[in-house]
N, CA, C and O atoms as a GROMACS GRO file, in nm:
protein
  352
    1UNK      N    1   1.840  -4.553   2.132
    1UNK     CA    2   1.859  -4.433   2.210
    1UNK      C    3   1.738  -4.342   2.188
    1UNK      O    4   1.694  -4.304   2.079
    2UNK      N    5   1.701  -4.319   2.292
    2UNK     CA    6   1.554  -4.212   2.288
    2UNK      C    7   1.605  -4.076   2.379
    2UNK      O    8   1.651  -4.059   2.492
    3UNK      N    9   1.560  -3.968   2.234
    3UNK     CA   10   1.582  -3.863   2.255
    3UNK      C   11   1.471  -3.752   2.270
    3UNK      O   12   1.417  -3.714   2.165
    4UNK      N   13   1.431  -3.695   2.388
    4UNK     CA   14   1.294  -3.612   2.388
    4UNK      C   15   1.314  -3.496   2.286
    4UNK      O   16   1.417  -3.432   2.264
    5UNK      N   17   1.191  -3.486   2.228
    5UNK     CA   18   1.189  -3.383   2.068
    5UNK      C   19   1.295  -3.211   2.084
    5UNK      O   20   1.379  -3.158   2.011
    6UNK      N   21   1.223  -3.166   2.235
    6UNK     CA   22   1.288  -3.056   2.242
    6UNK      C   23   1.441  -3.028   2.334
    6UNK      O   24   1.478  -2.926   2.392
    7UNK      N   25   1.501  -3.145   2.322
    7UNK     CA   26   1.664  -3.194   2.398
    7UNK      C   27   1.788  -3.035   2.364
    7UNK      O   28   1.840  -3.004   2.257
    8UNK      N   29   1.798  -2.968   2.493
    8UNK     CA   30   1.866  -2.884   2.431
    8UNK      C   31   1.970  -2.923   2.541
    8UNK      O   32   1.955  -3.005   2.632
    9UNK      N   33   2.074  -2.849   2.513
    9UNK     CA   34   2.186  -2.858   2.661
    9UNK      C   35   2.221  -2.712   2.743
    9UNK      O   36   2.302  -2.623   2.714
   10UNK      N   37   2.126  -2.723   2.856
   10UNK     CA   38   2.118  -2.630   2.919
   10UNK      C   39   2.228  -2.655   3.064
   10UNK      O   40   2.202  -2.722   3.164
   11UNK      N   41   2.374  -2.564   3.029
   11UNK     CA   42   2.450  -2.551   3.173
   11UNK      C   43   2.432  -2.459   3.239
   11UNK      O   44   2.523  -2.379   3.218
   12UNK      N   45   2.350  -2.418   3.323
   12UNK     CA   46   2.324  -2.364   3.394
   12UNK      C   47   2.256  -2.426   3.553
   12UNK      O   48   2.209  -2.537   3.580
   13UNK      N   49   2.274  -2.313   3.632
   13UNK     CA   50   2.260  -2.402   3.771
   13UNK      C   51   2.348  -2.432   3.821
   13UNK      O   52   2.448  -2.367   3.847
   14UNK      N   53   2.309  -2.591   3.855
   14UNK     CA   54   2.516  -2.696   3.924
   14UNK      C   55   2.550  -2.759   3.801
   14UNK      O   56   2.642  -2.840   3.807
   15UNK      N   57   2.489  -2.738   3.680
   15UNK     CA   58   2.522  -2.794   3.530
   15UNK      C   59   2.653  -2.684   3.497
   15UNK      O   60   2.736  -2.712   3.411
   16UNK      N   61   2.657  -2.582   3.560
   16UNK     CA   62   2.770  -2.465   3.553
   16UNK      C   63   2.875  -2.526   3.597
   16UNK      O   64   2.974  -2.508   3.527
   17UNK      N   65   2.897  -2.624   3.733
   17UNK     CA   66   2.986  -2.669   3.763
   17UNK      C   67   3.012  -2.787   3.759
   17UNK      O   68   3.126  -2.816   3.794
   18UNK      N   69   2.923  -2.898   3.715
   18UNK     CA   70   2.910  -3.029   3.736
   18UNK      C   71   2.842  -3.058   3.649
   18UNK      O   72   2.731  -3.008   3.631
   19UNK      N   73   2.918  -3.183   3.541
   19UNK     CA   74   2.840  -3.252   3.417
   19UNK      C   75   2.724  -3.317   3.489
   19UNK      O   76   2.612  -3.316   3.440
   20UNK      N   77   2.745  -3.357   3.573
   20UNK     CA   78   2.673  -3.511   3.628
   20UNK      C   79   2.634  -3.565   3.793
   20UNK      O   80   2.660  -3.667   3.857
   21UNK      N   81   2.524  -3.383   3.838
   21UNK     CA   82   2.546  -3.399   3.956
   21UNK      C   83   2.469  -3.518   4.051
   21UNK      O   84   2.514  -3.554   4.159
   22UNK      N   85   2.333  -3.578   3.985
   22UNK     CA   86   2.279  -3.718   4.007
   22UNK      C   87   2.411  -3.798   4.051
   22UNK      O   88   2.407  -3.828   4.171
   23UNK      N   89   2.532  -3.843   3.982
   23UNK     CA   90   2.618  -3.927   4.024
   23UNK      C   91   2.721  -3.844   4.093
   23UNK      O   92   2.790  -3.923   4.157
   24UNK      N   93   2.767  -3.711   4.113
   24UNK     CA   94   2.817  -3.696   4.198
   24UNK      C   95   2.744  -3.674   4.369
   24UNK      O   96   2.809  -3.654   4.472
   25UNK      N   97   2.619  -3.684   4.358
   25UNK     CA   98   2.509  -3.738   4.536
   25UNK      C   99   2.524  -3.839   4.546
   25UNK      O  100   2.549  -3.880   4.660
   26UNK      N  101   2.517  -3.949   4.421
   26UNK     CA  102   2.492  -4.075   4.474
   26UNK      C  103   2.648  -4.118   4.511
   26UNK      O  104   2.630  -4.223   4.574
   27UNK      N  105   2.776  -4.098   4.507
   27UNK     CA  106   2.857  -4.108   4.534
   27UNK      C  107   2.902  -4.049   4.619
   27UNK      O  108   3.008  -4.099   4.658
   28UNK      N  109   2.864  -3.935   4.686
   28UNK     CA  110   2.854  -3.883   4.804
   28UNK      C  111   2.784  -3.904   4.962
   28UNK      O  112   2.814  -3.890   5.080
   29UNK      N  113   2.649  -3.955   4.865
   29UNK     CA  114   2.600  -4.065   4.976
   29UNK      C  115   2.707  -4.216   4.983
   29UNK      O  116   2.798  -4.243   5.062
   30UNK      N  117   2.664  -4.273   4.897
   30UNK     CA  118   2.792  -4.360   4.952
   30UNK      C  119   2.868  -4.367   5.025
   30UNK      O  120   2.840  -4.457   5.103
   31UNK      N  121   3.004  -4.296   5.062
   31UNK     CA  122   3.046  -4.251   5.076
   31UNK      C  123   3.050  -4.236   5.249
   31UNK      O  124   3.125  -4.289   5.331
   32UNK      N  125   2.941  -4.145   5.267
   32UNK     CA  126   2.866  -4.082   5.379
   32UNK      C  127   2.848  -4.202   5.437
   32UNK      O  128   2.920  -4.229   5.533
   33UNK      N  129   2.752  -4.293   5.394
   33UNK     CA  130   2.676  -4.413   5.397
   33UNK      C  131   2.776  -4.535   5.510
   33UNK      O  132   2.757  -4.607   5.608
   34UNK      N  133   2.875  -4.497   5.422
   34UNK     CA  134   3.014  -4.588   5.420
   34UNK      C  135   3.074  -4.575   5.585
   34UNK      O  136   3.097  -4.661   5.670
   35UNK      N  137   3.089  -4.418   5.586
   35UNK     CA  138   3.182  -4.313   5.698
   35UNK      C  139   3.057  -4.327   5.821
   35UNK      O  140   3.100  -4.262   5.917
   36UNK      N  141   2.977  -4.362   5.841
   36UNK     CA  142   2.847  -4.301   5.924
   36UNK      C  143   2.788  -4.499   6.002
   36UNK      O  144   2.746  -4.526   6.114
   37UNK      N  145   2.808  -4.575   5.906
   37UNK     CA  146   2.774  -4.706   5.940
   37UNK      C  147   2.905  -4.756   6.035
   37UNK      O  148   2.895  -4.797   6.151
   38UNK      N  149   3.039  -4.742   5.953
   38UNK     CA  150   3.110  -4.828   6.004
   38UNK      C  151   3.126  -4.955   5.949
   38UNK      O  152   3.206  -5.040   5.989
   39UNK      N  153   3.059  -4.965   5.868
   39UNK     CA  154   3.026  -5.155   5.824
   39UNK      C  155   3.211  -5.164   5.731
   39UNK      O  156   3.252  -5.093   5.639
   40UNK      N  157   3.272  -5.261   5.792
   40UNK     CA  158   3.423  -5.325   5.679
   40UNK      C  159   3.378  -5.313   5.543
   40UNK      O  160   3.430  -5.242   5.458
   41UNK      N  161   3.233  -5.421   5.520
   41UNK     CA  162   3.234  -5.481   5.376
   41UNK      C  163   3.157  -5.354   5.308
   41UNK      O  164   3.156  -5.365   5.186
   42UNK      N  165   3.096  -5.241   5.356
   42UNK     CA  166   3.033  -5.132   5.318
   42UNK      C  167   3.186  -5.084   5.230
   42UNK      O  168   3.240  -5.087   5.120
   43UNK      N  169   3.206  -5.044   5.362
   43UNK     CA  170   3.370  -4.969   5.344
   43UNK      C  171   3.446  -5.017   5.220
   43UNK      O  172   3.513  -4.941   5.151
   44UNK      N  173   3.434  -5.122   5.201
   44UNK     CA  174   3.542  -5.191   5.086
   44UNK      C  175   3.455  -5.202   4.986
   44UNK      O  176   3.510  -5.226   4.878
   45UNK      N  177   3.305  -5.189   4.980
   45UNK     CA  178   3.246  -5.189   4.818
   45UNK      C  179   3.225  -5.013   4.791
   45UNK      O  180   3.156  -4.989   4.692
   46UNK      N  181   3.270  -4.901   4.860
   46UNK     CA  182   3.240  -4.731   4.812
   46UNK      C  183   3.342  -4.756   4.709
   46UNK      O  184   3.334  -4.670   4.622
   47UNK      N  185   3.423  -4.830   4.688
   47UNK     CA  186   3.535  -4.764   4.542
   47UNK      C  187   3.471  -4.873   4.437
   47UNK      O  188   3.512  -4.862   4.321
   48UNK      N  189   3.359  -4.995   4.471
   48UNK     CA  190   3.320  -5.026   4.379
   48UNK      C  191   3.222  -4.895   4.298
   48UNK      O  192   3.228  -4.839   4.188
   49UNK      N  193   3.150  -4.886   4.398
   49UNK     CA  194   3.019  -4.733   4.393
   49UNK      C  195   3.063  -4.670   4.292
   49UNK      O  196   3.021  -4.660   4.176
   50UNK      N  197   3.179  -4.615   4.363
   50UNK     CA  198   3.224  -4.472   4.252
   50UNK      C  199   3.268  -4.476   4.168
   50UNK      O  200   3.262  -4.383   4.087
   51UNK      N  201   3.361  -4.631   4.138
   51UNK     CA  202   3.403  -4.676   3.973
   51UNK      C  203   3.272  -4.633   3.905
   51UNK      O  204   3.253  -4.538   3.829
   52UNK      N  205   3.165  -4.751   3.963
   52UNK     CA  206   3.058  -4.770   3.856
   52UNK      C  207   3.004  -4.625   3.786
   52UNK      O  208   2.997  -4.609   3.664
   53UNK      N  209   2.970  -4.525   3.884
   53UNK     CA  210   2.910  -4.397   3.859
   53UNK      C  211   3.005  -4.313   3.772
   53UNK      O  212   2.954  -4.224   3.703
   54UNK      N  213   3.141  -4.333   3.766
   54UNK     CA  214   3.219  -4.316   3.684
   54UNK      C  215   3.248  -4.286   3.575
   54UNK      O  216   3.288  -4.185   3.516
   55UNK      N  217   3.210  -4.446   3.542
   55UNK     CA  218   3.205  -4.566   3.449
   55UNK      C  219   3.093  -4.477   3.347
   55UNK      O  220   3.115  -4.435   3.233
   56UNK      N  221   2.976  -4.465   3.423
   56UNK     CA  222   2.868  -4.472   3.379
   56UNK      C  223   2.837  -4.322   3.303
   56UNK      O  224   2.776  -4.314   3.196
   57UNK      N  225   2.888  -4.212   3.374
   57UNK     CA  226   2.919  -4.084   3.328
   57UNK      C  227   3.005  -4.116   3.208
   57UNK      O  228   2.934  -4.123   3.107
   58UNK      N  229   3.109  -4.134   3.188
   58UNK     CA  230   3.166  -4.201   3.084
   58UNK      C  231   3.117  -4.213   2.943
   58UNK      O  232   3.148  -4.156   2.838
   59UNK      N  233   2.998  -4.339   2.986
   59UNK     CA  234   2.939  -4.424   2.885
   59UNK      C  235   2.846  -4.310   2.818
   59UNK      O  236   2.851  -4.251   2.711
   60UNK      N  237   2.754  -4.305   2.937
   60UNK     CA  238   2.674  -4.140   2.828
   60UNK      C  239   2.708  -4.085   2.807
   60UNK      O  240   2.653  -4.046   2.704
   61UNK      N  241   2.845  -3.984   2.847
   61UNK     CA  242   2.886  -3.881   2.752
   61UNK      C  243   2.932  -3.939   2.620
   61UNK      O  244   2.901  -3.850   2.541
   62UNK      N  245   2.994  -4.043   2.544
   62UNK     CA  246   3.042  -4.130   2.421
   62UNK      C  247   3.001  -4.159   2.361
   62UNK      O  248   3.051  -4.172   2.249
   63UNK      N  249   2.816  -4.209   2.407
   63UNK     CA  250   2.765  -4.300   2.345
   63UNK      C  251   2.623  -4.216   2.304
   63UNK      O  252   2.572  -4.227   2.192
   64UNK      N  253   2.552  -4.105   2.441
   64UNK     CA  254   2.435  -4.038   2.429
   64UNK      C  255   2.459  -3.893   2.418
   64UNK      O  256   2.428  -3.830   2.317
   65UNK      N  257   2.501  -3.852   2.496
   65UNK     CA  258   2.555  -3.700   2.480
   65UNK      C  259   2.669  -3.621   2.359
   65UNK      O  260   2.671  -3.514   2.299
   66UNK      N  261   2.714  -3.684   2.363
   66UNK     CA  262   2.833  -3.622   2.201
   66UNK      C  263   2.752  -3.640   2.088
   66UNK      O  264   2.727  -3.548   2.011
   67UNK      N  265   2.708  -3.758   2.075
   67UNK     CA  266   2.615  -3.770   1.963
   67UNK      C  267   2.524  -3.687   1.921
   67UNK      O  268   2.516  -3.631   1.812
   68UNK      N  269   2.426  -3.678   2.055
   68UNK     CA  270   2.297  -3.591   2.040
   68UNK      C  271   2.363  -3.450   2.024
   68UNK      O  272   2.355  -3.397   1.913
   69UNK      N  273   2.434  -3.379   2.132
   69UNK     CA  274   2.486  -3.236   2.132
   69UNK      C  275   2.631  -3.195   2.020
   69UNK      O  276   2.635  -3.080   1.977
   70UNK      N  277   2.719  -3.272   1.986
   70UNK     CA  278   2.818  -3.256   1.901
   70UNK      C  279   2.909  -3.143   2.015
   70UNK      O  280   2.925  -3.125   2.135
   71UNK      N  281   2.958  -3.077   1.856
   71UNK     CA  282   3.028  -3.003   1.954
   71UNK      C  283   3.022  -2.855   2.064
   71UNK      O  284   3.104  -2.772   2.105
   72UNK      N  285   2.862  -2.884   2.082
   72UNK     CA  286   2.837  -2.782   2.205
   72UNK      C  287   2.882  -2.840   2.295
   72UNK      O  288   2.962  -2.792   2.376
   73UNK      N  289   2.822  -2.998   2.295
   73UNK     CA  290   2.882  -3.096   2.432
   73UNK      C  291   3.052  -3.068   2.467
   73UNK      O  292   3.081  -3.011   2.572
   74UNK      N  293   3.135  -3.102   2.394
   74UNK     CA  294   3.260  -3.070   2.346
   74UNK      C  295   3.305  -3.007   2.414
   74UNK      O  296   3.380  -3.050   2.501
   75UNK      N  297   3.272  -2.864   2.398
   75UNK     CA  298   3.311  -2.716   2.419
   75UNK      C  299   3.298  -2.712   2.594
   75UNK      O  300   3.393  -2.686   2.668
   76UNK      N  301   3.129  -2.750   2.650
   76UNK     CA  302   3.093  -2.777   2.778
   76UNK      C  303   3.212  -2.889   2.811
   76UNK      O  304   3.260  -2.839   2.913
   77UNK      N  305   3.251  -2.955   2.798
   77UNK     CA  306   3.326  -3.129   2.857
   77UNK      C  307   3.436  -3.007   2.920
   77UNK      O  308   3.461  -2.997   3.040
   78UNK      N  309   3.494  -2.919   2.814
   78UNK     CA  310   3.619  -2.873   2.820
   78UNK      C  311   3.624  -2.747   2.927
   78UNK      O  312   3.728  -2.698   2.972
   79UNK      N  313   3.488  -2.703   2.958
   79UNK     CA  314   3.504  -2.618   3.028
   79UNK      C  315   3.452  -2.659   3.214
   79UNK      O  316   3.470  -2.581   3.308
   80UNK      N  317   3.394  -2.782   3.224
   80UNK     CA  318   3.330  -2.808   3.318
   80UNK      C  319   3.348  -2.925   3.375
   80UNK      O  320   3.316  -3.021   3.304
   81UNK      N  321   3.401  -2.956   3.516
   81UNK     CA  322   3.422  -3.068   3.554
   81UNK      C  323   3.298  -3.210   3.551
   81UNK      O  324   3.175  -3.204   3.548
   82UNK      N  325   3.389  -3.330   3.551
   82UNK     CA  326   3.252  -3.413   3.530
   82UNK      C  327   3.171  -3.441   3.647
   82UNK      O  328   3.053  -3.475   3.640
   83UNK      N  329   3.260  -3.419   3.793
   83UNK     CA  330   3.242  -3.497   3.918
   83UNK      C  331   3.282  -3.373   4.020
   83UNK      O  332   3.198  -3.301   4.074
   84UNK      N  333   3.390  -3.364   4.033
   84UNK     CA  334   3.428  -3.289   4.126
   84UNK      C  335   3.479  -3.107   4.055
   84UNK      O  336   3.554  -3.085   3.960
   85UNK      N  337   3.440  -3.052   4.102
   85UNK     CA  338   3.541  -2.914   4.012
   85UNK      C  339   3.658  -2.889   4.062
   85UNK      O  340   3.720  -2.928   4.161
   86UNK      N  341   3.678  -2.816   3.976
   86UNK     CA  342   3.870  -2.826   3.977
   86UNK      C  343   3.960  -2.937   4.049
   86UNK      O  344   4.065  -2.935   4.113
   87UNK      N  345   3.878  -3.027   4.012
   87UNK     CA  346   3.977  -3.212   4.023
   87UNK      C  347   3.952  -3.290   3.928
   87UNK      O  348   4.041  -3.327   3.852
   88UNK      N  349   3.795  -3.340   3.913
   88UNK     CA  350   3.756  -3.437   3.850
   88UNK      C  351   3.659  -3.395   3.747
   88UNK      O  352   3.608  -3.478   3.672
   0.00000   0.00000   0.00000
């Protein structure tokens, strides 16, 4: 795990409302992607999409983020949605 020297955790911005807004676009495109083509087999792999991005939010907060931040991360998890606000 590589951590840049001066790693602080700054929520501010859409970090105010959203852990992880990179995967909540790319799941929005999707999504979009999905609604805008028309394609069946499109259509039936967006809930693969959004597992994975999920998934993946998940994995770094457990494995890279708690670690590095402790319990500032913590405190942020508890106050800020990961994906969607006030849902997800």
């Amino acid at each position: 795990m590589f951590i840049w020297p001066a790693t602080t955790l700054t929520p501010a911005g859409i970090y105010r409302w959203v852990r992880h807004p990179q995967a909540l676009a790319l799941c929005l495109v999707s999504v979009g992607l999905g609604l805008t083509t028309g394609s069946a087999p499109y259509l039936c792999s967006v809930p693969l999409w959004v597992a994975g991005w999920v998934a993946y939010t998940y994995i770094e907060e457990r494995f890279e983020l708690v670690p590095t931040f402790g319990d500032d991360y913590l405190a942020y998890m508890k106050r800020t949605a990961r994906l969607l606000p006030g849902i997800f």
